[in-house]
N, C-alpha and C positions, 0 to 999 in steps of 0.2 A: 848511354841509351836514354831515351825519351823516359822510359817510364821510373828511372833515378832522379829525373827532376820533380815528377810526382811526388815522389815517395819524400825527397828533401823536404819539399815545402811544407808537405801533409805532414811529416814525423816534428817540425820547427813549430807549425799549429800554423803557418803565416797564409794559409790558403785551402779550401776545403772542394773548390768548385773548380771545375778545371773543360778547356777548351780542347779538345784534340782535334786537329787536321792534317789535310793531305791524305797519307797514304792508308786509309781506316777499311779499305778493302782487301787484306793481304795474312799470310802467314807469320805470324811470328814465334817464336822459339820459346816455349816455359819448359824449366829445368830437368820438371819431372815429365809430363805427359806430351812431348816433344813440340811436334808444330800444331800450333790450334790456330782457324780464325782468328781475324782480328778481337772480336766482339768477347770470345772466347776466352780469350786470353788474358783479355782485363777483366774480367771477370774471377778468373783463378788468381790475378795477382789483386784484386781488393779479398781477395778469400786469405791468401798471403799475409795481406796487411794487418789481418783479424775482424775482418767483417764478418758479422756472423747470420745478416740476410743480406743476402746480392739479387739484386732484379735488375730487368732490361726492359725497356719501353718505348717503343716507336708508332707512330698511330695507323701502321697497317696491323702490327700483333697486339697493341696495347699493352699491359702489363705482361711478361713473361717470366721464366724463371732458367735457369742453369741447366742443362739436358746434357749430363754425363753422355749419354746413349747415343745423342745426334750428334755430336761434335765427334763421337767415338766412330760413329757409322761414314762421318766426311772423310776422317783420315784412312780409312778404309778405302772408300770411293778413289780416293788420289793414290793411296799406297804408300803411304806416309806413316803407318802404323809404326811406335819405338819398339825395339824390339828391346825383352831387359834380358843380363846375365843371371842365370841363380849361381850363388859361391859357394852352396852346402853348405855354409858354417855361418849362423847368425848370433845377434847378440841377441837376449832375452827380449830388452826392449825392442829391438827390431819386430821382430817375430809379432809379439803385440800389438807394436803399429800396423805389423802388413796383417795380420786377420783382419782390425778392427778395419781398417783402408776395406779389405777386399769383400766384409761382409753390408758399409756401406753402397758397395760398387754392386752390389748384387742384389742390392734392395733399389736401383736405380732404375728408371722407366725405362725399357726397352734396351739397356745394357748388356751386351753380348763380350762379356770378361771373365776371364776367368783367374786363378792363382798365377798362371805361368806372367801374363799380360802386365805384372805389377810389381818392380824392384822391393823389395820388403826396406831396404834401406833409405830410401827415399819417401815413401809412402807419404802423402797428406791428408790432413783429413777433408773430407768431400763438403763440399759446397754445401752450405742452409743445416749440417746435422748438427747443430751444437747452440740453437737458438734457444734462449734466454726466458721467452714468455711465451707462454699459449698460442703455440704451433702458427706463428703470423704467416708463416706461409703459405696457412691453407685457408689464408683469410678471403673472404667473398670480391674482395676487391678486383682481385686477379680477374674475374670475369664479367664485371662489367663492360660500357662500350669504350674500343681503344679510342676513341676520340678524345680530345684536353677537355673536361669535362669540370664542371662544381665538384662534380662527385671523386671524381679521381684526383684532383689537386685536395679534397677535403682529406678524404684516406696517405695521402701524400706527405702531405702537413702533419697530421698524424703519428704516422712511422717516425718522422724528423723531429716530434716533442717527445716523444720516448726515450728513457737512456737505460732500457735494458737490453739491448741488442744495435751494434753498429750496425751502419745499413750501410749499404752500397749501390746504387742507382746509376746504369748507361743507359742512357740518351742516344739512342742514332737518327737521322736521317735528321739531325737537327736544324733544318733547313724547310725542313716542311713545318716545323713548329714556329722557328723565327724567321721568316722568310726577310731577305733583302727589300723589304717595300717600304716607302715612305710613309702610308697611311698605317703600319705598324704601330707607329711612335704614336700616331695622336690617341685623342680621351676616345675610344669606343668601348662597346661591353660586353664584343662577341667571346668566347671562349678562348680563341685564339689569343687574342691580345690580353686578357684576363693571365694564361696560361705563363706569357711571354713578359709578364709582367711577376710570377712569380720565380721563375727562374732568376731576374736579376734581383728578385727581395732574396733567395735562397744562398745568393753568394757574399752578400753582407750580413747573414744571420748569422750571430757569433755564438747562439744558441746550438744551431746545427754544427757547428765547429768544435765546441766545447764536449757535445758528445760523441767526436770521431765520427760522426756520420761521412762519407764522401759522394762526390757525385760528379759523373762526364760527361763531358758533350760531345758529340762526334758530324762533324760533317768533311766533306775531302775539300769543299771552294769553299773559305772563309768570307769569299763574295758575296755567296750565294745567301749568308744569313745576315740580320740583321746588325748595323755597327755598332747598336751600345754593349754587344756582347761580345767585341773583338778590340774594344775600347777600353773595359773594364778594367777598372787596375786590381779587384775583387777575383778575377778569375783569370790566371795566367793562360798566353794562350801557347801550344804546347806541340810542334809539328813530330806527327809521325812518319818519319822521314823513309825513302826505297833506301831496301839494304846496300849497304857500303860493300866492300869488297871482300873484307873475311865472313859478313854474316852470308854473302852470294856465296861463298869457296866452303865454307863449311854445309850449307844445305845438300848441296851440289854433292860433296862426300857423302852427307846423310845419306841422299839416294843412290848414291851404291853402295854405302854398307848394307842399306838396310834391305837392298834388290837381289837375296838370296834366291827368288822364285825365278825370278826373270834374267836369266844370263845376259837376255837382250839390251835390258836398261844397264849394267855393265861394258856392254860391247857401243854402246852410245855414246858413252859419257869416257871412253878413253884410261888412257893411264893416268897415274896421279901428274906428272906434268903438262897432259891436256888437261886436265880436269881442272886446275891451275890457270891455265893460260883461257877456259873457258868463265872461268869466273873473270876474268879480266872483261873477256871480250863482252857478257851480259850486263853488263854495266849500263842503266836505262830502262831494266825491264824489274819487277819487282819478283815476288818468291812463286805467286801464283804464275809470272810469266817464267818464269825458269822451267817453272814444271811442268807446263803445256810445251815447251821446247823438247825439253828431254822427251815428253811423253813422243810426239811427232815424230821426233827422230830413230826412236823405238818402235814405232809402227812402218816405217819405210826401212829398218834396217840398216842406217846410215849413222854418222857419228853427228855429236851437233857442233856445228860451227860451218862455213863456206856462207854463200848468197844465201840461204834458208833463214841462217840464223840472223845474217844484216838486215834483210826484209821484214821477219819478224820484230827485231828492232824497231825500225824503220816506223810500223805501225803503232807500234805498242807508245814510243814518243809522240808522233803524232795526237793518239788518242785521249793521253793522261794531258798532255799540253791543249787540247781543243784545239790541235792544227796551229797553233802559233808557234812551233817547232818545228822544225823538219833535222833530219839528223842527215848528215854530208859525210860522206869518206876522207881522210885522210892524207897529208903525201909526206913520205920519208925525203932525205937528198939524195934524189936520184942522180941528178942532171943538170941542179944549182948551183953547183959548190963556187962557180964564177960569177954568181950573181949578187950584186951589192947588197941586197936585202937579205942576205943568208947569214949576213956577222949581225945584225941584229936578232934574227930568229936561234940565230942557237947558243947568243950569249942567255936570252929569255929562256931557251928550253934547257940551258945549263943551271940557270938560278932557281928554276922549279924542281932539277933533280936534289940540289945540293938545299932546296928550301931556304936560298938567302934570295929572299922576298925584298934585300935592295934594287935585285937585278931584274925583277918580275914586274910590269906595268901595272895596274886597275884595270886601265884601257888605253889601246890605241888609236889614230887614224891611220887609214891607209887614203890617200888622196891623189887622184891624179883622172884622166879620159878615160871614158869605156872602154874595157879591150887591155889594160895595162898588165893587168897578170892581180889584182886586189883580192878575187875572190882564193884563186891558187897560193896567194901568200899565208891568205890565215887558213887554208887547208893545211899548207906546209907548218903553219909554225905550231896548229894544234899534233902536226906526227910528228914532229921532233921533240914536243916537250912533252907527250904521249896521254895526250890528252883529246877527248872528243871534242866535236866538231857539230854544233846544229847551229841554225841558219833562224833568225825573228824573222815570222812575217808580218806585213801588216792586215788592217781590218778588211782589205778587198782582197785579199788574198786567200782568205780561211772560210769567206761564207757558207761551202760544202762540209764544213762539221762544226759550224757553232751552234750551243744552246744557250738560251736566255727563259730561263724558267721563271722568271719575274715580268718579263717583258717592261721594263724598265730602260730600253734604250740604250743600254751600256752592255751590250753581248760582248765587242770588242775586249774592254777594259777585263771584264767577265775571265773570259779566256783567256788576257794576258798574265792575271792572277794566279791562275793553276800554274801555267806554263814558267812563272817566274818561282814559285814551287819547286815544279820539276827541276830548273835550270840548278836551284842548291843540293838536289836529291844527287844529279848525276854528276856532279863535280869530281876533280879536275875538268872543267870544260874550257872551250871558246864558244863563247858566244857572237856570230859574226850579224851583222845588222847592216845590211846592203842598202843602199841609196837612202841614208839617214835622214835626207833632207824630208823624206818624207813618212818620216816614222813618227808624226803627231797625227794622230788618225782622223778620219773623217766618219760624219753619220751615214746612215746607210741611207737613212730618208733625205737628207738633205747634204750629198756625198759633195757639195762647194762649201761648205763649214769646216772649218778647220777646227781640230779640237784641240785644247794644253794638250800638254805632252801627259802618258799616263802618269798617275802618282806612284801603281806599286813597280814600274820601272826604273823613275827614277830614282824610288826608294833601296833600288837591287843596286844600282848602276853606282851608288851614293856607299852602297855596303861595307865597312873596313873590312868586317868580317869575311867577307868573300875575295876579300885579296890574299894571291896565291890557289885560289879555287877556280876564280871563275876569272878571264879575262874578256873583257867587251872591246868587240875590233868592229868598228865602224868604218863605213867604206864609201866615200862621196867623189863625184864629177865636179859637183857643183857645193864646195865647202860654204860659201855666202849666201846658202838659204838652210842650214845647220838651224836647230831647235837651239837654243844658247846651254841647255845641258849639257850640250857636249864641247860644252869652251870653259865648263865648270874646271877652276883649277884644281891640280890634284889626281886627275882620274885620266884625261884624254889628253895627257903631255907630251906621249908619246906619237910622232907623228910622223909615217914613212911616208914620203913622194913615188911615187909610181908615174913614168913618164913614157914616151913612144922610143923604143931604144933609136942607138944609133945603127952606123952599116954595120960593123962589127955584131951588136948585139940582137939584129935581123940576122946573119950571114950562120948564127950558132945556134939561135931560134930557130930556124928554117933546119938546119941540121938533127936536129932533134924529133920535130915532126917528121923527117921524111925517113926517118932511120930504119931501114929493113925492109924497106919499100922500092929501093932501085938496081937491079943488078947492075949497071953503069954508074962511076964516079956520076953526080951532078954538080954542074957548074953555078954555087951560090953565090962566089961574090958575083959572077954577070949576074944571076938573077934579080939580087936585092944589096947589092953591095955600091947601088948611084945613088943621086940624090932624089930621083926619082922615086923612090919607094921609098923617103922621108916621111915622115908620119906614118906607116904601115904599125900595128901593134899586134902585140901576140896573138892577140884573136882573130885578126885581121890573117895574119899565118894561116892561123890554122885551117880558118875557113878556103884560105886558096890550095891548102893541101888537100882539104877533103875535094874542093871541085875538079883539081888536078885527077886527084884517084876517079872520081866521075868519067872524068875523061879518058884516061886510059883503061875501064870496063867498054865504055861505047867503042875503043877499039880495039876489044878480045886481048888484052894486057893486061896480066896481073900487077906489072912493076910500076912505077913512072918513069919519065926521059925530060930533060929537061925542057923538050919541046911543050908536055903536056902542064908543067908550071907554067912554061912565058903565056900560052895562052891563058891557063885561069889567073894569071896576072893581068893580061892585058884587059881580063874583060872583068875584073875586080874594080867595084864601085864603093868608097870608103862610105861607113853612116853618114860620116859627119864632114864639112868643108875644114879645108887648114886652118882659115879663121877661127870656126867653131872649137877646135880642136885644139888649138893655140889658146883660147881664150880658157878654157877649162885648165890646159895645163898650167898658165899661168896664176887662175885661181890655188891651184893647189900645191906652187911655188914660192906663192906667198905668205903660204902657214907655215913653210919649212922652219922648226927652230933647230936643228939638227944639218949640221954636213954632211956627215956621212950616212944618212939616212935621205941621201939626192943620189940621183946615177953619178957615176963617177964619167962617165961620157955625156954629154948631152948634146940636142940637137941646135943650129944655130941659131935661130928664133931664140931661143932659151939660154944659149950660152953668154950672150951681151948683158943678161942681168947677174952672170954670178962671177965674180973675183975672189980666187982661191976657197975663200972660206966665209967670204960677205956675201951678200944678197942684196942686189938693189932693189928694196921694195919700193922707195918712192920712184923707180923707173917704171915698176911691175904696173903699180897701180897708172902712172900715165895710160902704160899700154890699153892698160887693161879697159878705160876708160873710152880710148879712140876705137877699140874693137867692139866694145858695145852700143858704141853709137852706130858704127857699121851694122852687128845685125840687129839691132834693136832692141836690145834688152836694157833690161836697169840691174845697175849693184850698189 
């Protein structure tokens, strides 16, 4: 857990300032007093550590202190409240603990606790009671203005040369203090930078280290602040990562153990092996989103899982990623089990069950024309190896929910940073990256500028550590305008062709779509079984099924007759010429390093460059060359 790496470095003495991001808005779990906020909760664990004043500071509340009372009144609000056992028989010291616990909790501002509310066996003692010198916490500082001030970095400094009392100091919104701006760094004298200027003296004083003093910083976009603070080799930087799968499965239990009032949050949340198979499926949403789900689903009287809980998904990705995500469904083998790209997908999704990570890529290509089945592959190979599925967008994609609170021109970049976050939060993933050629982003003022490629992508993309987590399936028409990241060796070696099947592989395509739709045999090989409907591709299917179905609605039929295909055949107009079509497949023919990751059929155009197990690339490229003179292009 994150906060064990704290705790390591702090108890080694090797670190006293510390970075937290990502997920700094959420529930987490303390041993005793169950689920507290974020803010909350570091707080009880620097209390833990033996801090014996803990303050909070952000410059809408300014200096603050610990509120037993309001943290007690949230978990109420949500219905989160622990409930404890009494066992009748305590040991002396127990008993002494749970007074002394219950007579600070009743001297606590606005604290509605009572005996029953408080395990005696666990008991801690409460925040700020056990300070060392003349009552600092009810020092005048506190009430000054929350602005970064002389006056408040002077009282600051202060606390920090002191060593009668450990102090413990969070920082949130840390982003409004060190904002991401260039004019940050330089010599001025405002407060601000005065401020931002003591924070990075604070992490190399070996003074405030010496006296166990500690101190956090919390923002969710490491973007968003300034980079000598994510630079620092002084201040480890420290992600607080969305719950993984037992800490989902165990909250999830929490709220029905502890839904004694509510039969209905019981009747929501299923048996223990729904409640099981729902922590599975919340995978993406963090604890605060659990519990708006459950709640929702308690208020309609329904269980949670079906399209409610995809949707809320759906958003919740979205949001945490600034729309550079989008989360996609899934596909089992339904109906591939003949299709050549299925011994690679489930030798992959064998090697991730069994975790020999010889068998698992980094990354793949998927390469071939529009329409080949690329996007349906990595939907397929993320449900077989049961793993999620969201889709990169790029910067023209996302402009309905990006912020750039610096206004600094890099919103894109901005939001690809959270999102590359998220992407290690919700692992096992696929990450699938659709027409790659153009995933080096453009400005939004000057959208003919091309920009590098992002750095903290290819920094994900580049990850060891994420091998076995995360796998990156890129997916290009046009491989010869590819960012050169993805020719990086090591990561993108894996490389399926995706091509326009043959009649055979039309004749079972077409079988498939039409399945349950005709009460008459249909005659496929006459439909698509000539050479005529040579280059037809799956997409290309499917859309003559749906205009077929078109057609027989305009004639009061629910079914179709093979009559109502030959016409949306005849009147099917491909995107692309054979040329164009030809020239693409051949592009992505000629990355093949793999046989058996080529059709095992191919079409005749395509079939003169490959002998058994060779590949004529110095034919490919002739070709390739006379077709681009044709339509004009350059490679």
């Amino acid at each position: 857990m994150f906060w064990e790496q704290i705790k390591r470095h702090y108890d080694a003495g090797s670190a006293h300032q510390f970075l937290l991001h990502f997920n700094v808005q959420d529930l987490l779990r303390d041993d005793v007093y169950g689920y507290l906020p974020t803010t909350e909760y570091l707080m009880e664990q620097l209390n833990v550590l033996g801090c014996e004043l803990i303050m909070g500071y952000n410059t809408s509340q300014g200096i603050h202190l610990p509120n037993i009372g309001r943290w007690q009144a949230t978990q109420k609000m949500l219905e989160v409240v622990p409930r404890y056992e009494k066992t009748g028989a305590f040991h002396f010291q127990s008993i002494a603990t749970w007074l002394q616990a219950l007579r600070h909790f009743r001297e606590a501002e606005d604290a509605d606790i009572n005996e029953h509310d408080i395990d005696p066996q666990v008991a801690r003692r409460r925040i700020n009671t056990t300070l060392a010198f003349d009552k600092p916490h009810e020092d005048p500082f506190m009430h000054i203005d929350p602005a970064p001030s002389d006056e408040l970095m002077e009282r600051l400094n202060h606390l920090f040369r002191q060593d009668r009392a450990r102090v413990g100091l969070v920082i949130t919104f840390l982003e409004q203090l060190a904002p991401n701006d260039p004019s940050l760094g330089s010599a001025s004298n405002d407060d601000l930078q005065r401020f931002f200027n003591q924070m990075q003296n604070w992490a190399s004083d070996l003074e405030i280290r010496k006296r166990k003093h500690i101190i956090l910083l919390l923002t969710h976009n490491t973007f968003d602040i300034h980079p000598n603070l994510t630079v620092n080799p002084e201040i480890p930087l420290i992600e607080i990562p969305f719950p993984d799968y037992e800490q989902r499965r165990h909250f999830i239990e929490y709220l029905h153990d502890i839904s004694d009032l509510s039969s209905q949050t019981r009747a929501s949340l299923g048996s223990k092996p729904n409640r099981e198979s729902l922590a599975g499926e919340t995978i993406g949403l963090n604890l605060f989103g659990i519990h708006d789900v459950v709640k929702q689903a308690e208020s309609s009287q329904q269980k949670v899982r079906g399209e409610p809980l995809v949707q809320y998904r759906r958003e919740s990705i979205k949001t945490f990623s600034h729309g550079v995500l989008e989360l996609g469904e899934t596909y089992t083998n339904a109906s591939a089990d003949g299709w050549y790209a299925m011994w690679t997908i489930k030798d992959i999704a064998e090697g991730m069950r069994h975790r020999d990570l010889r068998r698992v890529p980094r990354g793949m290509l998927f390469l071939g024309p529009p329409g080949t089945g690329k996007v349906y592959a990595a939907k397929l190979l993320a449900g077989e190896a049961n793993m999620t599925f969201v889709q990169l967008r790029y910067a023209s994609q996302v402009g309905e929910v990006t912020v750039n609170i610096n206004e600094n021109g890099n919103t894109y970049e901005r939001n690809l940073n959270a999102a590359v976050n998220f992407i290690r939060g919700i692992s096992p993933t696929v990450v699938f990256i659709d027409e790659i050629e153009q995933a080096s982003p453009r400005t939004a003022t000057h959208p003919e500028e091309q920009q590098p490629f992002p750095q903290s992508l290819v920094n994900a993309i580049s990850d060891p550590s994420l091998h076995g987590r995360v796998i990156w399936v890129g997916a290009s028409s046009r491989p010869d305008l590819m960012p050169q990241i993805f020719r990086r060796y090591g990561i993108f070696d894996t490389k399926l062709i995706l091509l326009p099947p043959i009649a055979e592989g039309r004749i079972e395509i077409l079988k498939i779509f039409c399945q349950g739709q005709a009460d008459d045999p249909l005659n496929f090989r006459e439909l698509v079984g000539d050479s005529e409907t040579d280059g037809l591709t799956s997409r290309d299917l499917f859309m003559i099924v749906q205009r077929a179905n078109n057609i027989a609605r305009r004639n009061q039929r629910e079914t179709l007759t093979d009559a109502d295909l030959r016409q949306a055949l005849d009147d099917f107009i491909p995107d692309y010429s054979p040329e164009m079509q030809l020239f693409m497949g051949l592009l992505a023919l000629r990355e093949a390093n793999s046989r058996i990751m080529i059709p095992d059929g191919l079409l005749p155009p395509y079939q003169e460059f490959v002998d058994g197990n060779r590949i004529d690339k110095t034919g490919i490229n002739r070709r390739l060359m006379e077709l681009s003179n044709q339509l004009g292009l350059n490679i």
